[in-house]
N, C-alpha and C positions, 0 to 999 in steps of 0.2 A: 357302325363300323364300316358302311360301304363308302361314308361320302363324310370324311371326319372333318373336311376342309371345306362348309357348303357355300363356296362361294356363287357359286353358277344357280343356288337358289336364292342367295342375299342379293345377286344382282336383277333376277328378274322382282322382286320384291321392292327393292329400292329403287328401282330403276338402271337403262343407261349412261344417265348421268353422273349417279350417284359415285362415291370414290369408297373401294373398300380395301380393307386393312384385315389381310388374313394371315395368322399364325399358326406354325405347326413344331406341335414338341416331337416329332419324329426321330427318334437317334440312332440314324442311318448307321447300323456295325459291320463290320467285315463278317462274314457267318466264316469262322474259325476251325469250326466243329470238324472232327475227321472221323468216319463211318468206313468200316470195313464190312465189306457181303458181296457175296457173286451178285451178278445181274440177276438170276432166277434162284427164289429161294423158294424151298417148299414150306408149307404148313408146320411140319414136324420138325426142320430144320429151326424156324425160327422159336417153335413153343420151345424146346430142347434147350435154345441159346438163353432163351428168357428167365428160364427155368435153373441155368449153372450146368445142365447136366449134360453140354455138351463139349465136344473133344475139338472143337473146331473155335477158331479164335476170331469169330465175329461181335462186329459192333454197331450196333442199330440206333435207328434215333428212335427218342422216345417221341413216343405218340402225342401229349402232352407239347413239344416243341415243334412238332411237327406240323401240328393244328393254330400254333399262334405263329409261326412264321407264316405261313400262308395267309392268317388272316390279319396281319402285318404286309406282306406283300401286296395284297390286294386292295390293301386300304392306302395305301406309300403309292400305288399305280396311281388309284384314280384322284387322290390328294397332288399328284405332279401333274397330270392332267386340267384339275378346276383352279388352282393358282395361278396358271399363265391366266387367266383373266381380272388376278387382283392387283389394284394400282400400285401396292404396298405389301409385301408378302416378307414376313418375317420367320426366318428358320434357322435360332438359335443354334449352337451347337453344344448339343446335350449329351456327347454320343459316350462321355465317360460316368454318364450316373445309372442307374438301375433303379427304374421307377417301382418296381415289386419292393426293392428295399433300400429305403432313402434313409439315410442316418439323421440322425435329430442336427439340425445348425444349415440342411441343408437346402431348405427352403428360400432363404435368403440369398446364397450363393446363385441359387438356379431366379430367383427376380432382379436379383441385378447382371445377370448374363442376357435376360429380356429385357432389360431397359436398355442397357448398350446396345444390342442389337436393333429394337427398335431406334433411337438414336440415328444409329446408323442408315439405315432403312430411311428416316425421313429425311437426312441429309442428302441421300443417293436423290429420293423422289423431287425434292424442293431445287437442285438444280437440273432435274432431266425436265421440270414444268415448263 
């Protein structure tokens, strides 16, 4: 999860000559979500809210999202980081499917959205050579 994108090991492996071609199914979302809580909450405040049994109209992220955006964040940093070094770097945009739950037929839609983009990607690369 740290380094989804390892180009910076494909290149010392291959060499400085070598030319590599790195893709990322990343689908960058607007984080939408709206959380209502004071700045400081105490322990009891939050069990309470968790819990329904409180009189107070807060709204907390769950733990569960909390933990994958960050380990999403973290992996989207250092993936924009090792890609400025690949010749060819292909970054569909996938940002309307939900990979937890892909509906059947849509496998295909999401290989021909990479082949376009690849496509495109090598047409960009073959006249900047």
């Amino acid at each position: 999860l740290l380094n989804d994108v390892p180009v910076d090991v494909m290149r010392n492996y291959l060499g400085p000559d070598s030319k590599i071609i790195a893709v990322s199914i990343f689908a960058e979302k607007e984080y939408t979500r709206n959380y209502n809580f004071p700045p400081i909450v105490t322990f009891q405040q939050a069990f309470n809210t968790m819990l329904g049994i409180s009189n107070q109209d807060f709204k907390y992220p769950r733990l569960l999202d909390l933990y994958y955006r960050c380990m999403t964040l973290g992996a989207h940093a250092k993936e924009l980081h090792t890609t400025k070094s690949a010749d060819i770097f292909i970054l569909p945009d996938l940002s309307r499917y939900h990979f937890f739950n892909l509906e059947k037929g849509q496998d295909k839609e999401l290989i021909m959205i990479g082949y376009k983009e690849m496509k495109k990607q090598l047409e960009k690369f073959q006249k900047n050579k």
